[in-house]
PyMOL commands that place a pseudoatom at each C-alpha (Angstrom):
pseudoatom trace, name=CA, resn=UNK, resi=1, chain=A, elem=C, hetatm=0, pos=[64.723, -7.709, 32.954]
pseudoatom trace, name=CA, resn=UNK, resi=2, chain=A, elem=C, hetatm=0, pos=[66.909, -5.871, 30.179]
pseudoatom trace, name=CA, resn=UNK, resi=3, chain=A, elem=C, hetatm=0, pos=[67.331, -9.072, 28.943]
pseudoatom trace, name=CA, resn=UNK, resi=4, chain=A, elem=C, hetatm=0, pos=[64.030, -10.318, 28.842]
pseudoatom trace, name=CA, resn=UNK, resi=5, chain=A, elem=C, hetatm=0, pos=[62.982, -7.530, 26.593]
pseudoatom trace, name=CA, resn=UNK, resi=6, chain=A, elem=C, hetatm=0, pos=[65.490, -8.394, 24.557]
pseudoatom trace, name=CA, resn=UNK, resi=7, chain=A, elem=C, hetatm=0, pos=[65.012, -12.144, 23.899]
pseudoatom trace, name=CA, resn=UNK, resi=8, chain=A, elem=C, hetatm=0, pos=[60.922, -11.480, 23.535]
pseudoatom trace, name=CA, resn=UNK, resi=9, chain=A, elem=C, hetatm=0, pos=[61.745, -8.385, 21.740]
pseudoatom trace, name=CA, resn=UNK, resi=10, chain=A, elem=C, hetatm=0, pos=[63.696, -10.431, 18.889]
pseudoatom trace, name=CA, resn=UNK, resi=11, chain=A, elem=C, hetatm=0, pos=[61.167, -12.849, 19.145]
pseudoatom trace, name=CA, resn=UNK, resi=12, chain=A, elem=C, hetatm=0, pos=[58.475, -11.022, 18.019]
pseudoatom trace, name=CA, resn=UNK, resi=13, chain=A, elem=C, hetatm=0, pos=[61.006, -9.469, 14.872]
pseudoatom trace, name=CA, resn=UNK, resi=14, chain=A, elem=C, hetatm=0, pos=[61.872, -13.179, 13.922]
pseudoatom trace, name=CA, resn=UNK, resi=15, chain=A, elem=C, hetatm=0, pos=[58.059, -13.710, 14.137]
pseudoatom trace, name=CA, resn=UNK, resi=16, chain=A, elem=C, hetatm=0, pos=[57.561, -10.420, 12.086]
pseudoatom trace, name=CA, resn=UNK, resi=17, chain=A, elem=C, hetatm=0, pos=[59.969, -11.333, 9.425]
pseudoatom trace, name=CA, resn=UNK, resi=18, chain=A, elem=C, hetatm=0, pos=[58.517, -15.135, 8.950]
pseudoatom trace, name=CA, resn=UNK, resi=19, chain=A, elem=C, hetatm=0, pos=[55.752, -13.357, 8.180]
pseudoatom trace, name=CA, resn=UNK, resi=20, chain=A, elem=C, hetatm=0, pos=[56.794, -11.128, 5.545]
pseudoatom trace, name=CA, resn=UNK, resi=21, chain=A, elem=C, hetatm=0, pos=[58.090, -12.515, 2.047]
pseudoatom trace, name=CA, resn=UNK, resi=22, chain=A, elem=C, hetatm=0, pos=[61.636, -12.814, 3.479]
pseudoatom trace, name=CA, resn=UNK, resi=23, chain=A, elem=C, hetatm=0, pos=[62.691, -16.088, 5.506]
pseudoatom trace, name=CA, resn=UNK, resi=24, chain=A, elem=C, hetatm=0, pos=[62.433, -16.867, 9.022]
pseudoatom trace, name=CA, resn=UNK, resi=25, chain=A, elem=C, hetatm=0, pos=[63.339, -19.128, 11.541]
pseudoatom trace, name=CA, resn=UNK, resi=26, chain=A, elem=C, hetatm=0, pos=[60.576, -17.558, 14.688]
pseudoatom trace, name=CA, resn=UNK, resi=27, chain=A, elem=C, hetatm=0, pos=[59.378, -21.238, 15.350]
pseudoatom trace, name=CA, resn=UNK, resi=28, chain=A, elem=C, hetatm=0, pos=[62.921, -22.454, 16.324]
pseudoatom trace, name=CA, resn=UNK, resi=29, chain=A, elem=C, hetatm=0, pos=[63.470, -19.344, 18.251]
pseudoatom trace, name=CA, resn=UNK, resi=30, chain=A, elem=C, hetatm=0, pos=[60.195, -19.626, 19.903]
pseudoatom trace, name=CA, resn=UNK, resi=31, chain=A, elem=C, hetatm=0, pos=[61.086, -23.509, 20.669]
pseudoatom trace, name=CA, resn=UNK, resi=32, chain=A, elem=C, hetatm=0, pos=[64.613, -22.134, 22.129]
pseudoatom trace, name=CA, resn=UNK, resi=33, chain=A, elem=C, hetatm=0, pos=[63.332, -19.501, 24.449]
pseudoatom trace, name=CA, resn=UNK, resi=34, chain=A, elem=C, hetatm=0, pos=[60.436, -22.350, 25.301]
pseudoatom trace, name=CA, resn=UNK, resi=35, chain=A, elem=C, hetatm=0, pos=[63.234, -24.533, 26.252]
pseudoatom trace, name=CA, resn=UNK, resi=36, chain=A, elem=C, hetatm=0, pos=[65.415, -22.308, 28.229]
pseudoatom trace, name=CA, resn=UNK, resi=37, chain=A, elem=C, hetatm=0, pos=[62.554, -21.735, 30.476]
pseudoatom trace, name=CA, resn=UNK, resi=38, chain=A, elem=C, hetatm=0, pos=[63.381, -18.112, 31.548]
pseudoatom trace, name=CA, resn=UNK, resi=39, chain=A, elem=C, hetatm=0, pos=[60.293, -16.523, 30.243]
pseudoatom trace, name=CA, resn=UNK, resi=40, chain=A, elem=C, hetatm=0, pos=[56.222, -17.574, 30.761]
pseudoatom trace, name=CA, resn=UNK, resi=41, chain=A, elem=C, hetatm=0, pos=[54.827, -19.390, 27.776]
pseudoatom trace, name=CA, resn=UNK, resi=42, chain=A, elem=C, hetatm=0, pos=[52.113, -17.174, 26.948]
pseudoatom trace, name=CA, resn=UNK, resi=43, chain=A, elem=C, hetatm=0, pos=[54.608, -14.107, 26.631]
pseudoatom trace, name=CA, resn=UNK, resi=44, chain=A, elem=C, hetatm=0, pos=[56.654, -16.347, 24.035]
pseudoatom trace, name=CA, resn=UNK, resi=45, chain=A, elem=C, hetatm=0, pos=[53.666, -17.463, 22.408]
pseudoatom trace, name=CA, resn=UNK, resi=46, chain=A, elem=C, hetatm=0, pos=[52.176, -13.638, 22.493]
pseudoatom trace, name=CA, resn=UNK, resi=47, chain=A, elem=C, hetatm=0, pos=[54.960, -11.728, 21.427]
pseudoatom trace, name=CA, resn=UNK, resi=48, chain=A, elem=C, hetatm=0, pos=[55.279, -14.604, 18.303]
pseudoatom trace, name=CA, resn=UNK, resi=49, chain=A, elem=C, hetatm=0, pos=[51.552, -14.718, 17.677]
pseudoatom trace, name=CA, resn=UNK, resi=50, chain=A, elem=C, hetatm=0, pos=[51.069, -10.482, 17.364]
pseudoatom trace, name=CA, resn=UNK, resi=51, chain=A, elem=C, hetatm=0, pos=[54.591, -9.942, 14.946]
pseudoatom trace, name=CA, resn=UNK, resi=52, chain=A, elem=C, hetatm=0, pos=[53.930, -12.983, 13.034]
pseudoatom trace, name=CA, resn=UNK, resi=53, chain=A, elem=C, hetatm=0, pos=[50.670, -11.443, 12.445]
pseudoatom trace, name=CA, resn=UNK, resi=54, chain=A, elem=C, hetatm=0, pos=[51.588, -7.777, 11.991]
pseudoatom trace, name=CA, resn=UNK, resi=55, chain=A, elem=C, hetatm=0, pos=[53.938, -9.112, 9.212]
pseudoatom trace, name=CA, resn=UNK, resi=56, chain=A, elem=C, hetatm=0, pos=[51.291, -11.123, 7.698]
pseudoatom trace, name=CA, resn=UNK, resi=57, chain=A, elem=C, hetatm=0, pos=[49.444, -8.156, 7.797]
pseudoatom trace, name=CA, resn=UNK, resi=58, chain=A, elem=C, hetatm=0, pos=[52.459, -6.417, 5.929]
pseudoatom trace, name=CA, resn=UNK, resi=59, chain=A, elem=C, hetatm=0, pos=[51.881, -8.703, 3.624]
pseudoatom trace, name=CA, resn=UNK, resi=60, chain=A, elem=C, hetatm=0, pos=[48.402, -8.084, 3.140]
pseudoatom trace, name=CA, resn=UNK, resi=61, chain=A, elem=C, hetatm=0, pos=[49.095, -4.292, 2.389]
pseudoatom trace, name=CA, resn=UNK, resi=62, chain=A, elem=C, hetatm=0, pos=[51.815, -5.479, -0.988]
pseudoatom trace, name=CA, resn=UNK, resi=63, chain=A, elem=C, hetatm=0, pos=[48.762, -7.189, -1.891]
pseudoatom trace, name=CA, resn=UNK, resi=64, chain=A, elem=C, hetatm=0, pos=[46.632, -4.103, -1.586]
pseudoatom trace, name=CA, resn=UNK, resi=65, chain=A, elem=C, hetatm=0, pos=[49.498, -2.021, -3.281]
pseudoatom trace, name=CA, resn=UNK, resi=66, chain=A, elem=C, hetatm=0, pos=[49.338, -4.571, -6.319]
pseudoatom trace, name=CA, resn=UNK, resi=67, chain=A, elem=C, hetatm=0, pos=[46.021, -4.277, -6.455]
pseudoatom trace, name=CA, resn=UNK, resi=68, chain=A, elem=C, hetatm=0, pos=[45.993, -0.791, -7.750]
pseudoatom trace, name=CA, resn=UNK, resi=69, chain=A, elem=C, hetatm=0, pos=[49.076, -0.703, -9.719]
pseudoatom trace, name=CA, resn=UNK, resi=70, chain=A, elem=C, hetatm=0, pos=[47.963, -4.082, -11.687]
pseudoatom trace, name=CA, resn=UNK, resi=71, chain=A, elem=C, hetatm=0, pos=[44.661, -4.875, -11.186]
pseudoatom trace, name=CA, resn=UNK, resi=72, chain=A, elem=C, hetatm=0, pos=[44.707, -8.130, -13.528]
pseudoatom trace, name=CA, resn=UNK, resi=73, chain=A, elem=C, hetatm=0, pos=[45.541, -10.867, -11.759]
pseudoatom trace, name=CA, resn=UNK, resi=74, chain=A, elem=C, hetatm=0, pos=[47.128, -12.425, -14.529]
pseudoatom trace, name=CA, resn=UNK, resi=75, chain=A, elem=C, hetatm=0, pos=[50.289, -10.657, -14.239]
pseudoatom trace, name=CA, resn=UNK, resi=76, chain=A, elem=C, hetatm=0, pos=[50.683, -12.554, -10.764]
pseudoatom trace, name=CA, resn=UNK, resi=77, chain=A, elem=C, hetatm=0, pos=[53.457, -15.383, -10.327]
pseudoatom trace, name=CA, resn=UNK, resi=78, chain=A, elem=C, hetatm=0, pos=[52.476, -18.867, -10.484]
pseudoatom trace, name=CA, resn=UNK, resi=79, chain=A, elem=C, hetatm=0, pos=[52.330, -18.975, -6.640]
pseudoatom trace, name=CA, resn=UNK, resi=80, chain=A, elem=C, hetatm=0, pos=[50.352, -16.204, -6.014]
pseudoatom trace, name=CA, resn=UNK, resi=81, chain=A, elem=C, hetatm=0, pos=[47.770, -17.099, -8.527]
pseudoatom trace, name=CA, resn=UNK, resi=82, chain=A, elem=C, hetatm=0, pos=[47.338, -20.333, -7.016]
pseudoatom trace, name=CA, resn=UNK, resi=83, chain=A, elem=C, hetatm=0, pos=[46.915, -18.529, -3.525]
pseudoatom trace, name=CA, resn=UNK, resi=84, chain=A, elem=C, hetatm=0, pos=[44.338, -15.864, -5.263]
pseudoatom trace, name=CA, resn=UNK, resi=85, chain=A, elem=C, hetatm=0, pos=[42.478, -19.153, -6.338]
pseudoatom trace, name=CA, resn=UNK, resi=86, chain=A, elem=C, hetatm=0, pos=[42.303, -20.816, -3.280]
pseudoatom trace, name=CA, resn=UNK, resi=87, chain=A, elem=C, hetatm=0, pos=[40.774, -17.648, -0.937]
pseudoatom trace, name=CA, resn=UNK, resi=88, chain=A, elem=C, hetatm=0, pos=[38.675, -17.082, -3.834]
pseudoatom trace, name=CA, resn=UNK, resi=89, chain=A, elem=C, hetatm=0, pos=[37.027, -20.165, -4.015]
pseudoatom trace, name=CA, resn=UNK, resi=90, chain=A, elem=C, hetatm=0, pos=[37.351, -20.558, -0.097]
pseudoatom trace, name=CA, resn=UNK, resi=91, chain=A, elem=C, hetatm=0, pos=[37.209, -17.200, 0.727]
pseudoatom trace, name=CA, resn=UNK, resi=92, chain=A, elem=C, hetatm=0, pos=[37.858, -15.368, 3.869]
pseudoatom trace, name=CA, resn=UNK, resi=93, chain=A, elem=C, hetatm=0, pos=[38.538, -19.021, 5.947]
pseudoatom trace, name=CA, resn=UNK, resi=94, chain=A, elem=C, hetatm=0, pos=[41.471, -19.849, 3.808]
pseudoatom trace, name=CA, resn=UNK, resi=95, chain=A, elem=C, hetatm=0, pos=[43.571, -17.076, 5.362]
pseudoatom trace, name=CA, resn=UNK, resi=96, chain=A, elem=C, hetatm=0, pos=[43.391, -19.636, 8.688]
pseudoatom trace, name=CA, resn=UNK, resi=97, chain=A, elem=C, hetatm=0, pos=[46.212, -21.480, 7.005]
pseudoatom trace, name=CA, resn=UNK, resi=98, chain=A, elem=C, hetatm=0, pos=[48.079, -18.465, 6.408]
pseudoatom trace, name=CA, resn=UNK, resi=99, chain=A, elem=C, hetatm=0, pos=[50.982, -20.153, 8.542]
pseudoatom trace, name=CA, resn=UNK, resi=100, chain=A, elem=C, hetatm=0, pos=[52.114, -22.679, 6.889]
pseudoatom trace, name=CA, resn=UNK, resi=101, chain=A, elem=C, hetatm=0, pos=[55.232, -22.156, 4.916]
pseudoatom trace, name=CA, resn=UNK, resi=102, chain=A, elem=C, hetatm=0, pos=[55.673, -20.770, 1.208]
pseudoatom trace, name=CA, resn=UNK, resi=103, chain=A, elem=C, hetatm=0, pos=[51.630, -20.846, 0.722]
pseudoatom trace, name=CA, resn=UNK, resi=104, chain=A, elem=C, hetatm=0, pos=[51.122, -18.688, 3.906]
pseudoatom trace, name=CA, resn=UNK, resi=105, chain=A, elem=C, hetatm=0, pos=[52.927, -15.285, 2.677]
pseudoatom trace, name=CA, resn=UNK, resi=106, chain=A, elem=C, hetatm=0, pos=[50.814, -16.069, -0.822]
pseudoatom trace, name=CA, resn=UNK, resi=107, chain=A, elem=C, hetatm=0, pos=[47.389, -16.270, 1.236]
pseudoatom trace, name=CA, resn=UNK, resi=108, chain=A, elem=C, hetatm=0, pos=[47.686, -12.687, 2.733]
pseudoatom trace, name=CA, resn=UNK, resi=109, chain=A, elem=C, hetatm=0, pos=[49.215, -11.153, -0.435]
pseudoatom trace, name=CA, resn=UNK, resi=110, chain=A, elem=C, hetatm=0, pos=[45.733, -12.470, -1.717]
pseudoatom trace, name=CA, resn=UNK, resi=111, chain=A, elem=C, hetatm=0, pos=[43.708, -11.485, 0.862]
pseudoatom trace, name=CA, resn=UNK, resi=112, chain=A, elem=C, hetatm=0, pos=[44.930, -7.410, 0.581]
pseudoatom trace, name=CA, resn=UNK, resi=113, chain=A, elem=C, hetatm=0, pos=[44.412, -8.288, -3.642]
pseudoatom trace, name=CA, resn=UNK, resi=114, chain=A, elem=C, hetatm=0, pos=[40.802, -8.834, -3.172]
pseudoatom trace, name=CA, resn=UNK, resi=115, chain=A, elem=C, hetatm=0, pos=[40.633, -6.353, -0.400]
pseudoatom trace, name=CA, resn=UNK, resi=116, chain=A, elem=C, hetatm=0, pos=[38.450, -8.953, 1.629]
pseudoatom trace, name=CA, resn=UNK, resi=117, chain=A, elem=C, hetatm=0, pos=[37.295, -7.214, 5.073]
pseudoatom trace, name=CA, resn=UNK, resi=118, chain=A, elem=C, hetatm=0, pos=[40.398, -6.184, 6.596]
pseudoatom trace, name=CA, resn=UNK, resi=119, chain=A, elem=C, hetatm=0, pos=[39.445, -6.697, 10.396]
pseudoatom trace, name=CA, resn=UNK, resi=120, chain=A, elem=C, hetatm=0, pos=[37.623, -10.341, 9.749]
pseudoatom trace, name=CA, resn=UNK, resi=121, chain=A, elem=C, hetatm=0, pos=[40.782, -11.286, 7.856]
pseudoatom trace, name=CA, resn=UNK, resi=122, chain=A, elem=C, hetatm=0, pos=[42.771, -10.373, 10.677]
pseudoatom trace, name=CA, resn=UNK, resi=123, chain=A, elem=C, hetatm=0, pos=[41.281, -12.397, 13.029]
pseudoatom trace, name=CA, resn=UNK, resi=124, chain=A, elem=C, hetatm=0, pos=[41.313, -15.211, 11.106]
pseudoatom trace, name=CA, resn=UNK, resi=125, chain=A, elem=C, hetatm=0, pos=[44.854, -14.814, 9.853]
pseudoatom trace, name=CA, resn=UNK, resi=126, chain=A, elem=C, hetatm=0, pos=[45.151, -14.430, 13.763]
pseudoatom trace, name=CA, resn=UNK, resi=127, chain=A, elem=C, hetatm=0, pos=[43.857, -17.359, 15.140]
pseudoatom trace, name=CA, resn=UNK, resi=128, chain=A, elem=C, hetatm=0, pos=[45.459, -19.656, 12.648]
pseudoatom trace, name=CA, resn=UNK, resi=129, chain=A, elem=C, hetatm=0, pos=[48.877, -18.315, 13.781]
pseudoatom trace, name=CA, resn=UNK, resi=130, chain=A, elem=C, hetatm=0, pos=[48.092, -18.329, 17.304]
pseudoatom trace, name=CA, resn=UNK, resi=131, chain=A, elem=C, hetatm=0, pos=[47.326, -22.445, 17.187]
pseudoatom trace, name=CA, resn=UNK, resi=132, chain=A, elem=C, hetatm=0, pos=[50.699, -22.878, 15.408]
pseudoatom trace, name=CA, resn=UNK, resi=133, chain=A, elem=C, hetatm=0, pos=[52.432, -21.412, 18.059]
pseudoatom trace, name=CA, resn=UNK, resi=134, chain=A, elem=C, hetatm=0, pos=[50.140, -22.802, 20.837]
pseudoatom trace, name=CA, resn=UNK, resi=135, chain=A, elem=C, hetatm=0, pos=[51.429, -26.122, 19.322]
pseudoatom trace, name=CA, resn=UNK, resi=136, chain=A, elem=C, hetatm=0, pos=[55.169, -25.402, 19.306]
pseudoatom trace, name=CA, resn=UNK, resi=137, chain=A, elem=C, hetatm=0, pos=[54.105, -24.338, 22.505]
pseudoatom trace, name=CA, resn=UNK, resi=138, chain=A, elem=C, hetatm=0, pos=[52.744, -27.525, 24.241]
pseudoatom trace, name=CA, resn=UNK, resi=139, chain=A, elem=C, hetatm=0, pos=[55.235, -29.917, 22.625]
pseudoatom trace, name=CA, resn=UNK, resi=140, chain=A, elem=C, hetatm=0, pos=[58.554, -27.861, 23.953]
pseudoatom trace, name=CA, resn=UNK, resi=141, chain=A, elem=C, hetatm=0, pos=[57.364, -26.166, 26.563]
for i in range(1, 141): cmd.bond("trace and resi %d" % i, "trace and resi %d" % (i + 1))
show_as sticks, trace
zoom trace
């Protein structure tokens, strides 16, 4: 059991960390645990699905902290003012593709820039991560 808590537990901190603007590996952890077989699916996929969001979330919150300190958007990097483009013209759906790599952490540092509505953007962020890891998921598990 100890050990369960352990393997989910650093699960959802890989997870938490892909998230974030530092690197990651959660989806080859999540396909390892998947693999091994000790643990239900929908605990994997859970714990992966709730810190890779809270760390997109993290994310979200520099972008809110940016916001006030330098509120022209100019001053962003070239990645992040791509990003700020696309959920501008796309708005609040765009943050759906929040997991895919590089782009993702960019989407929710927009997101939190433009304060969009923090609970809708959630979800969506949410759901978008949840059917990436759904995915990894079905094809290892």
């Amino acid at each position: 059991m100890r050990e369960a808590w352990f393997e989910i537990g650093g699960l959802f901190v890989s997870a938490f960390v892909s998230a974030t603007i530092a690197p990651g590996g959660s989806e080859a952890v999540l396909a390892y645990l998947l693999a091994e077989g000790r643990h239900p699916a929908l605990a994997l996929v859970g714990a992966a699905t709730l810190g890779n969001t809270l760390g997109a979330m993290t994310t979200w919150g520099l972008g809110m902290l940016a916001a006030k300190r330098y509120p022209a958007a100019s001053l962003l990097p070239e990645k992040s003012q791509k990003a700020l483009d696309v959920v501008m013209k796309r708005g609040i759906w765009a943050l759906f593709f929040s997991w895919l790599p590089v782009i993702g952490d960019a989407l929710c540092f927009a997101g939190g820039w433009l304060k969009l509505p923090l609970l809708t953007g959630t979800l969506v962020i949410l759901l978008g991560k949840l059917g990436r890891y759904g995915a990894i998921a079905w094809v290892f598990g």
